[in-house]
C-alpha positions in Angstrom: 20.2 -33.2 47.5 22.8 -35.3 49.2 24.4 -38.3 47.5 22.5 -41.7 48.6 22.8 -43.2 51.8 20.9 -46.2 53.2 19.3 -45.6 56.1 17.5 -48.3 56.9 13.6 -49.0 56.9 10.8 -46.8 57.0 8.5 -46.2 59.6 5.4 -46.2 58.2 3.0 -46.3 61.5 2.8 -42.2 61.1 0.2 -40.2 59.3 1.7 -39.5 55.5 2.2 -35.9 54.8 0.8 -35.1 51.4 1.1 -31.6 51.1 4.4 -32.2 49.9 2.6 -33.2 46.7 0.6 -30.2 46.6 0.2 -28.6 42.6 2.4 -31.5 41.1 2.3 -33.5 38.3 2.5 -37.3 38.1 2.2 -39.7 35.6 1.3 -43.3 36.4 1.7 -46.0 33.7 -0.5 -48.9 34.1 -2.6 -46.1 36.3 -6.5 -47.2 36.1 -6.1 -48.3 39.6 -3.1 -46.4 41.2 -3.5 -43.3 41.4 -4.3 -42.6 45.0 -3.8 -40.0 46.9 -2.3 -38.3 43.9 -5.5 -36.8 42.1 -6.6 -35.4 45.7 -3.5 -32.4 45.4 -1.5 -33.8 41.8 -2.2 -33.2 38.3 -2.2 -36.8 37.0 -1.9 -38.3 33.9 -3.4 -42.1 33.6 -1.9 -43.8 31.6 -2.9 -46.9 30.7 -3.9 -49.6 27.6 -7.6 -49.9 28.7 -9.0 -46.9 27.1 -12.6 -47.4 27.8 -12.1 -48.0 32.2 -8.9 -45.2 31.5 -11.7 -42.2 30.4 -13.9 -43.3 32.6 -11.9 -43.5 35.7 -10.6 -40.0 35.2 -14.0 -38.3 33.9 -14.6 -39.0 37.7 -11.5 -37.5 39.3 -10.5 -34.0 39.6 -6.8 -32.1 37.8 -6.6 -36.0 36.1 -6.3 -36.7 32.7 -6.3 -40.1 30.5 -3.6 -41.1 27.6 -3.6 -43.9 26.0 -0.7 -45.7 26.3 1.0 -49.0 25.4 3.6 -49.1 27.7 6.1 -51.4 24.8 5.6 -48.8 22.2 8.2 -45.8 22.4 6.1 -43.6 20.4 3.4 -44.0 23.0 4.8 -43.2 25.7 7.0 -40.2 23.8 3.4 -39.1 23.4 2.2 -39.4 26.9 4.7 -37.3 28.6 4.6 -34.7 25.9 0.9 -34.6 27.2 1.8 -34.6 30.6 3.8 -31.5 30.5 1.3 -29.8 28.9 -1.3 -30.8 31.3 1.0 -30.0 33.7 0.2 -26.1 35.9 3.9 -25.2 35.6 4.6 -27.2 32.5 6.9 -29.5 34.3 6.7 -33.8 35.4 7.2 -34.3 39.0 6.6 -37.7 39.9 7.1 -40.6 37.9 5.4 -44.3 39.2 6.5 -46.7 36.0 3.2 -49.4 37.8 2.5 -50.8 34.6 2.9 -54.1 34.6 1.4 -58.1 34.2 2.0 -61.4 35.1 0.3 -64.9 33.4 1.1 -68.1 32.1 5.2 -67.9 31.4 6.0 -68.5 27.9 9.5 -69.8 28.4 8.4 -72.1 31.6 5.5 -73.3 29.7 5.7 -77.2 28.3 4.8 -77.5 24.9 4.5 -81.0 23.1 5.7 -80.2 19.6 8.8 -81.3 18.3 9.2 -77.8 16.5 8.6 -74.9 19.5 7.2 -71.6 18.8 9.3 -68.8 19.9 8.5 -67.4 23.6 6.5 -64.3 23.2 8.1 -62.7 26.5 5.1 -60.8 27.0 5.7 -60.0 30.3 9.3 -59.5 30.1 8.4 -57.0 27.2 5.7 -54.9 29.2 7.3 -55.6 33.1 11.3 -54.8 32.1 11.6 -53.2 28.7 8.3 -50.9 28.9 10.1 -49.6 32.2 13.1 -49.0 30.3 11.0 -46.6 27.9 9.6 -45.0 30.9 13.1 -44.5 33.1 14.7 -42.9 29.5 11.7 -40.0 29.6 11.9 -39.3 33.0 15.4 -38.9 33.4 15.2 -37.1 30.4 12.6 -35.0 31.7 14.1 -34.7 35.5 17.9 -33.5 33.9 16.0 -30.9 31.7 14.3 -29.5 34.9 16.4 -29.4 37.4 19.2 -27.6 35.1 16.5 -24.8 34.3 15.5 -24.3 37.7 16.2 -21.2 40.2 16.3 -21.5 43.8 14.9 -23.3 45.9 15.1 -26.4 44.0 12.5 -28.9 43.5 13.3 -32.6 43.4 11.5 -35.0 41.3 10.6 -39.1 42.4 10.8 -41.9 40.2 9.1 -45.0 41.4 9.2 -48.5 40.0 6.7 -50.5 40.8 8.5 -54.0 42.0 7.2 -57.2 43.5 8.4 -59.7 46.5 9.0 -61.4 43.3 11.9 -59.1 43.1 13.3 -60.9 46.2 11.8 -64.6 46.7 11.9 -67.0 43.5 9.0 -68.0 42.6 8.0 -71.4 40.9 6.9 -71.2 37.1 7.6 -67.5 37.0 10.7 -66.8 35.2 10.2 -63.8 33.3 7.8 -62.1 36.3 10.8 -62.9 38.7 13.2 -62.3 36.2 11.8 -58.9 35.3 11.0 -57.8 39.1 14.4 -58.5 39.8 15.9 -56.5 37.3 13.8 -53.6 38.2 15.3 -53.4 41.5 18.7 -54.0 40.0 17.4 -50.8 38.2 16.8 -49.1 41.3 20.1 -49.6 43.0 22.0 -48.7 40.2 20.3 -45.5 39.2 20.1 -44.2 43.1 23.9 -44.0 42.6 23.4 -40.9 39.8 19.7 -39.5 40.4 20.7 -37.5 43.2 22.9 -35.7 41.3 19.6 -34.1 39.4 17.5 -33.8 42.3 15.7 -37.2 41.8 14.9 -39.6 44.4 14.6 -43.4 43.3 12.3 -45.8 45.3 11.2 -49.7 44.6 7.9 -50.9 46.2 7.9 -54.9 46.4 4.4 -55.5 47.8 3.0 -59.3 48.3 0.4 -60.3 47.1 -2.8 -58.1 46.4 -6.0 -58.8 45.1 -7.1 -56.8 42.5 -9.1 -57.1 38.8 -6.2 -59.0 37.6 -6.4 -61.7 39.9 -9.1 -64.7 39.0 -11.2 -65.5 42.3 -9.7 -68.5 42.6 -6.5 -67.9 43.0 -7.3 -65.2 45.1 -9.1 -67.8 47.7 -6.1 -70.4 47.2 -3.3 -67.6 48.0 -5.4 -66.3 51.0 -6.2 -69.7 52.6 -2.5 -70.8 52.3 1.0 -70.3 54.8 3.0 -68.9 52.1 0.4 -65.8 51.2 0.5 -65.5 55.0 4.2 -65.1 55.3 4.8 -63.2 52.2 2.0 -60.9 53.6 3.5 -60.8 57.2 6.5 -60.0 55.5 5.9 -57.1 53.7 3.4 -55.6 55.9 4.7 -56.2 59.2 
């Protein structure tokens, strides 16, 4: 694999070829809803806090498989990739998509009207930044061991942090979703410097604004019916 080199955006108007997935394993933090196309050709572990939608959602899909997993507890994700790899055809991880992730009310933004605040509970920092942390530490760890076991040809491995236009536009109110978005594509630039070296290939996806489970209804019709959704999604998609 050659060292990094920017070469500018992506065209994504082709078809996407995913044979090149074919037989490989991927693990998808925060996965309940993310997992396509992998579990069409990938063996996939979900991973995810929701147990009861996690089982579910893989009972339904084919070469997938459900660990529980809060993403701020080492020992739980130590757990998951041990999993993984034994799921895993050739007892190897291939693709690693860090998605999980939350957004909220900001503790540190938030007003309170005591004269004796409670500390921050950086919930968001904790599961958006330091859970990612966790989850770059066992891939690499996972990639290195691979890639300096394997015989010709070589197979690369793709980590994938899962990043927000937050990561480029400030935001009002949201310091530690900005904050933590940011960092993860500070992650990303830094670590594409080294990855290649192992046969990994680093990528950030900063998508606008999506409706999904997470968002309330409401804010889902105010974001839709107003110019800056528009030119965020214009943005990103265009």
């Amino acid at each position: 694999m050659e060292p990094y080199k920017d070469t500018g955006p992506l065209d994504c108007n082709g078809e996407i070829d995913t044979t090149s997935i074919q037989g490989k394993t991927a693990i998808i933090t925060g996965g309940r809803s993310q997992i396509t196309p992998f579990h069409v050709l990938a063996f996939v572990i979900i991973a995810d806090i929701n147990e009861a939608g996690g089982v579910e959602l893989a009972s339904k899909l084919q070469r997938t498989k459900f660990v529980k997993c809060n993403v701020t507890q080492w020992s739980d994700q130590l757990k998951m990739f041990k999993e993984a790899i034994e799921f895993s055809l050739k007892k190897r991880v291939d693709i690693v998509v860090a998605n999980a992730g939350i957004s909220g009310v900001d503790s540190v933004f938030a007003f309170e009207d005591q004269e004796e605040l409670e500390e921050p509970a950086l919930k968001i920092v904790n599961i958006n930044l330091i859970g990612v942390f966790y989850t770059i530490k066992l891939a690499l760890h996972c990639f290195r061991r691979q890639h300096a076991a394997q015989l010709q040809p070589m197979q690369d491995t793709l980590l994938v942090l899962q990043g927000s236009m937050g990561g480029y536009l400030e935001a009002a109110a949201t310091l530690e979703y900005c904050a933590s978005k940011f960092a993860l594509r500070g992650l990303m630039r830094c670590l594409r410097r080294t990855s290649w070296m192992h046969g990994t290939r680093v990528n950030y996806i900063a998508p606008g604004f999506i409706k999904t489970n997470l968002m309330i209804d409401e804010v889902a019709h105010t974001l839709a019916s107003s110019e800056i959704f528009l030119f965020i999604h214009h943005l990103h998609f265009q």
